[in-house]
C-alpha positions in Angstrom: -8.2 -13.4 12.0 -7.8 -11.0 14.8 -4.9 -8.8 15.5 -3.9 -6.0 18.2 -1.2 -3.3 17.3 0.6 -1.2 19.6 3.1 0.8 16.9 3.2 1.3 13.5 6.2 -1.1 12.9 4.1 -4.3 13.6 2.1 -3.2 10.7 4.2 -5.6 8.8 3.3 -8.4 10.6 -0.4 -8.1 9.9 0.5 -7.6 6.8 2.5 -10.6 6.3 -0.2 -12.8 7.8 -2.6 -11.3 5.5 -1.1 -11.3 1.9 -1.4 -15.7 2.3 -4.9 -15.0 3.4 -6.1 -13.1 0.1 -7.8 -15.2 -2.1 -10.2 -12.7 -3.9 -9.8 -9.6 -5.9 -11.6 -7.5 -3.8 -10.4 -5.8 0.0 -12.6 -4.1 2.0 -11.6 -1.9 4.9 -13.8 -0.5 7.1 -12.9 1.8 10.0 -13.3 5.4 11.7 -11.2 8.4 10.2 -7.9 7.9 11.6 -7.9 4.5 12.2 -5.0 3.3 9.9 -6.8 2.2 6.5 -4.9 4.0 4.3 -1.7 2.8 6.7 -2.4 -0.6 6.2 -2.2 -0.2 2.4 0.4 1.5 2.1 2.6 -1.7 4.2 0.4 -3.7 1.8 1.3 -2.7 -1.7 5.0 -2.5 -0.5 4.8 -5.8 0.7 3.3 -6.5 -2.7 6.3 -5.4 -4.2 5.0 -1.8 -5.7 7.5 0.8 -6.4 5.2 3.6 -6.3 5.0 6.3 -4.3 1.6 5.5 -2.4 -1.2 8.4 -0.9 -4.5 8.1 0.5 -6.8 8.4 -2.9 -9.3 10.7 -0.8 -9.7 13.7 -3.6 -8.8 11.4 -6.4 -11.1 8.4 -5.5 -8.8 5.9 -6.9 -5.4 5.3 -7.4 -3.4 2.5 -9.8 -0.7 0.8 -8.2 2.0 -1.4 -10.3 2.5 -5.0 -8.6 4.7 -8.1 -9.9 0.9 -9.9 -9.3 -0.6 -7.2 -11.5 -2.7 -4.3 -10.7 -4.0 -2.7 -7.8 -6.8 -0.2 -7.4 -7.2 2.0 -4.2 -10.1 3.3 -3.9 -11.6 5.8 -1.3 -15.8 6.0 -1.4 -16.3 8.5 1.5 -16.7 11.6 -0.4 -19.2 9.8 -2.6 -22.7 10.9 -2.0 -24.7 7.9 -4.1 -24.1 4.9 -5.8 -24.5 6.2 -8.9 -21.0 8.5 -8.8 -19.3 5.0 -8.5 -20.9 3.7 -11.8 -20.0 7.4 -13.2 -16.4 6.8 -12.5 -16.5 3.2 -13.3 -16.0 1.0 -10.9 -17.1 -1.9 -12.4 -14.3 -1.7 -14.7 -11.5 -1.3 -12.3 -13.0 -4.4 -10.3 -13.2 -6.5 -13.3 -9.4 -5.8 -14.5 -6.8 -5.7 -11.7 -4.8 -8.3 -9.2 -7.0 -6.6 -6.1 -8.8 -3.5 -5.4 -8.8 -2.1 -1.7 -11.8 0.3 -1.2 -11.7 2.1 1.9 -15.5 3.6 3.3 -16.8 0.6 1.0 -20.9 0.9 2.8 -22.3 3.0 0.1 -21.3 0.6 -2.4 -22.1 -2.7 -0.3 -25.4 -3.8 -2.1 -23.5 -3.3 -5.5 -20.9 -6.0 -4.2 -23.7 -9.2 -4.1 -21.9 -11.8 -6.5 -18.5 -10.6 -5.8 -16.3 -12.5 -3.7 -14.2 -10.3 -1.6 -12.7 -10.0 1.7 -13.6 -7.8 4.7 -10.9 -5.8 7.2 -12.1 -3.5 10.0 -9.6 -1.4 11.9 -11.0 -0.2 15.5 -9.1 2.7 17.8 -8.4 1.4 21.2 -7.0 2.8 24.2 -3.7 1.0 23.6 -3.6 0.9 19.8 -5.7 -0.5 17.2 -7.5 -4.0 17.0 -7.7 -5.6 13.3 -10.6 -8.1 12.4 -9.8 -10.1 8.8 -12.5 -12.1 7.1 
């Protein structure tokens, strides 16, 4: 799926047409600083009905979100200089017990993810907005 925003309002569109879309635990989100990942989960777990109060989980790595569906784990990798501070923190844990998990700057842990089934979101910057690829 392919989408092009102009403004942040049609957010909820993409949204929309990607909550049917989700059929595995796992959401990755790929995309230059800036480009609207921590947006897009924000219109994402409200969509998903969370009451929380929801911020980028860049110094905390990973924030828990309450859903009707269950819960949902935010995480943020960039600061993360191996794999090994994602096993220290215990990823594996947090992947294995919630409704979804959305990690944003998920390449460090990419080789860790072979077995998992997950889907794939990349937000680019264009001149006129942004352009959203869903797998």
């Amino acid at each position: 799926m392919k989408f092009f925003i102009n403004t942040l309002s049609e957010w909820n569109d993409v949204v929309n047409q990607i909550i049917p879309e989700i059929k595995h635990p796992i959401l990755l989100l790929k995309g230059n600083l800036g480009a609207g990942k921590t947006t897009f989960s924000q219109f994402l777990l409200k969509e998903l009905g969370s009451q929380d109060e929801i911020s980028s989980p860049t110094y905390s790595i990973v924030n828990e979100y309450d859903t009707p569906k269950g819960k949902v784990f935010h995480f943020d990798l960039y600061r993360l200089r191996s794999v090994e501070e994602a096993y220290d923190f215990g990823i594996e844990e947090y992947l294995d017990n919630c409704y979804l998990s959305i990690i944003e700057w998920p390449e460090i842990y990419m080789n860790e993810l072979e077995g998992y089934d997950f889907h794939e979101m990349t937000i680019t910057n264009t001149e006129s907005g942004r352009e959203i690829e869903f797998n």
